[in-house]
C-alpha positions, 0 to 999 in steps of 0.5 A, spaced: 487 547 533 482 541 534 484 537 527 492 537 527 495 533 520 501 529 520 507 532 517 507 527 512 501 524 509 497 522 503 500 520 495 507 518 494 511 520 488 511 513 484 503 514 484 503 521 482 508 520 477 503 515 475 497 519 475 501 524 471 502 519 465 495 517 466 492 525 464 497 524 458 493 518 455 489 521 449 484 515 448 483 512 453 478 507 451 484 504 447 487 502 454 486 497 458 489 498 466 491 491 469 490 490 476 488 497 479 492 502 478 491 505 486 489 502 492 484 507 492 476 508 490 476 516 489 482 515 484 479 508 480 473 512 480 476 518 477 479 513 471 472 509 470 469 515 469 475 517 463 473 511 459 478 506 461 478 499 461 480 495 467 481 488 470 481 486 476 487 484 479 485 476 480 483 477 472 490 478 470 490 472 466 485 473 461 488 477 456 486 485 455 481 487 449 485 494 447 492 495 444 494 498 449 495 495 457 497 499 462 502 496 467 501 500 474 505 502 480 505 496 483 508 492 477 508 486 474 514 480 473 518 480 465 515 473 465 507 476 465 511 483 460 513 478 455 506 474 456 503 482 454 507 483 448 508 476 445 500 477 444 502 485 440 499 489 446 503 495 447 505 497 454 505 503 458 509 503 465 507 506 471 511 502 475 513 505 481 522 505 482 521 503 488 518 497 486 523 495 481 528 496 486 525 490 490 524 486 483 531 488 481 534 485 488 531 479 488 533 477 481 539 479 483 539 475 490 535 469 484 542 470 479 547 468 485 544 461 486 541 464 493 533 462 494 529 468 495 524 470 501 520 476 501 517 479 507 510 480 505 503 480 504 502 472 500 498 473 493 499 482 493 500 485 486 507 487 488 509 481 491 506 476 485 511 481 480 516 479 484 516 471 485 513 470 478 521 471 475 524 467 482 521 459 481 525 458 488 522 463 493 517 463 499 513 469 501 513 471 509 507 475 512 510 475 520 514 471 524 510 465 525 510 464 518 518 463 518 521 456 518 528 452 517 530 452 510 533 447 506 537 452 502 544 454 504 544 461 502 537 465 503 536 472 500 531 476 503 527 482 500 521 486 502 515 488 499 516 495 498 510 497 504 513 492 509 513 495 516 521 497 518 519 493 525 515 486 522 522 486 517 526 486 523 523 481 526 522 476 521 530 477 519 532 476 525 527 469 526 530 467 519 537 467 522 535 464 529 531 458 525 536 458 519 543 457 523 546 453 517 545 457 512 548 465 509 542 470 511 544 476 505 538 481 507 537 487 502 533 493 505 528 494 500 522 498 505 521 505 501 522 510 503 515 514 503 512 509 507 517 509 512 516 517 512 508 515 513 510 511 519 514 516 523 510 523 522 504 518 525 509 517 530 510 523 532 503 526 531 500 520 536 502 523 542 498 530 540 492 528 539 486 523 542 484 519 535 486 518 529 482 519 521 487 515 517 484 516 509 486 510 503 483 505 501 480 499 503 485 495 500 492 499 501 496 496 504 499 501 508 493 505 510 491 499 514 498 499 516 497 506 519 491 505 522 493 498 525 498 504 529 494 508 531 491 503 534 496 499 537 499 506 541 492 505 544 489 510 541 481 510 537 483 510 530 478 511 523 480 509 517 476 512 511 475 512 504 472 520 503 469 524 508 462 520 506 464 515 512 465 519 518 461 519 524 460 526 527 457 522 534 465 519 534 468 525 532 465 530 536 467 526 543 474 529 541 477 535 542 484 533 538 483 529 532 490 527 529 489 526 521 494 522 516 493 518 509 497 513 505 500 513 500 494 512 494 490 518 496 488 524 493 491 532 496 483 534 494 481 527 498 485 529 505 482 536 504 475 535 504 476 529 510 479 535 514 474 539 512 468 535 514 472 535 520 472 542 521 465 542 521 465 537 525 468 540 531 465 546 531 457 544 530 452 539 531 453 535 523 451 528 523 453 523 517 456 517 515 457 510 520 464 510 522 465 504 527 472 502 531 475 498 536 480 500 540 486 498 544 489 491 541 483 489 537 482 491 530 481 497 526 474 497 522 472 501 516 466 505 515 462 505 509 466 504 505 
């Protein structure tokens, strides 16, 4: 079995469910998605060629052309709701639960007089739906970014794709820099992305290299690779089975193969496929480059 797959990976039931509403719109040229629906190229692609209109999640702030705006799976803040609907659009949400559940415990932490930290990327979709409604947060990324806050109650959440061991750390360098003060910490890690990370962590000690298929924006698939690299082992992080390098592949004889959140079944079997081919004959494409050990994981054409 010279390609062996997670026993976990690829899309989540909040962009499935996502996708599925998508597929039921009748007009798309009459919807306008904000931001980008997925982190994944294929998936953005296949959305384009349907007709609908998108903005880019930097140009959020310019109101849509259509009637109709699609709130993604990340989700956006009630403030930027009200802002779409005070100017007649009609809005179709894709937000993923899970994200809710995030937005949910920060204005609960908000209500209760708590000053609001979130365990996340600074300036993420996600995040930005979170802290828009909170005007007393800080977005933490890593443990060097903790400091001592002034607040004598801090409330902390978790963008919903945050590693379980990053959110652990910070927590606890919040408590440790932060005597003072009442550290109330709720958990909102989703769980996909906490099965994602634990079928990698089984898979690693089978195999000689990792193929990690995303796109090059998601957050979680860069989680993966990151993983794979960090275990010590030479990982690839790819959008399609376009980007892979027979040369690097064939130097393997058990290649490991996992996906996030965002990428499509057929994608992953495609990957696996090209794989195939790969390790049983001489079939040259792509330019997939990596580093390994302690460096950072790069992207091949992507």
């Amino acid at each position: 079995m010279p390609v062996i797959r997670a026993n976990v990976l690829g899309m989540c039931f909040g962009v499935r469910d996502a996708l599925t509403a998508m597929r039921a719109i009748d007009a798309p040229q009459s919807v306008t998605i904000h931001g980008e629906l997925v982190h994944n190229e294929v998936v953005l692609h296949q959305l384009r060629v349907r007709g609908f209109g998108m903005v880019g999640e930097a140009e959020r702030d310019a109101l849509p052309a259509t009637p109709r705006v699609l709130v993604t799976a990340h989700g956006i803040s009630d403030r930027e709701r009200r802002r779409l609907t005070d100017a007649g659009k009609t809005l179709i949400d894709t937000t993923c639960p899970l994200v809710k559940r995030v937005h949910a415990a920060a204005m609960k932490f908000a209500a209760a007089g708590f000053h609001l930290i979130v365990v996340g990327k600074p300036g993420h979709v996600e995040v930005r739906g979170i802290v828009e409604d909170v005007p007393s947060h800080d977005v933490v990324p890593s443990v060097a970014a903790v400091r001592t806050y002034a607040a004598a109650r801090l409330g902390v959440v978790c963008q919903s794709t945050t590693p379980p061991e990053l959110a652990a750390s910070v927590v606890a360098e919040i408590r440790r820099r932060n005597p003072h003060a009442e550290v109330n910490y709720t958990d909102t890690i989703c769980r996909p992305t906490r099965d994602h990370q634990r079928a990698l962590a089984e898979l690693l000690p089978r195999v000689e290299a990792v193929v990690v298929v995303g796109g090059r924006n998601s957050n979680n698939t860069v989680e993966l690779a990151r993983r794979v690299v960090d275990f010590g082992l030479p990982a690839c992080h790819v959008v399609g089975p376009d980007d892979l390098d027979a040369d690097w592949v064939t130097r393997f004889e058990r290649v490991g193969l996992t996906a996030g959140t965002s990428t499509l079944a057929e994608t992953v079997d495609a990957v696996e496929r090209r794989l195939e081919g790969m390790l049983s004959a001489d079939d040259s494409s792509g330019a997939c480059r990596i580093r390994t050990g302690n460096q950072s994981v790069m992207s091949g054409l992507l």
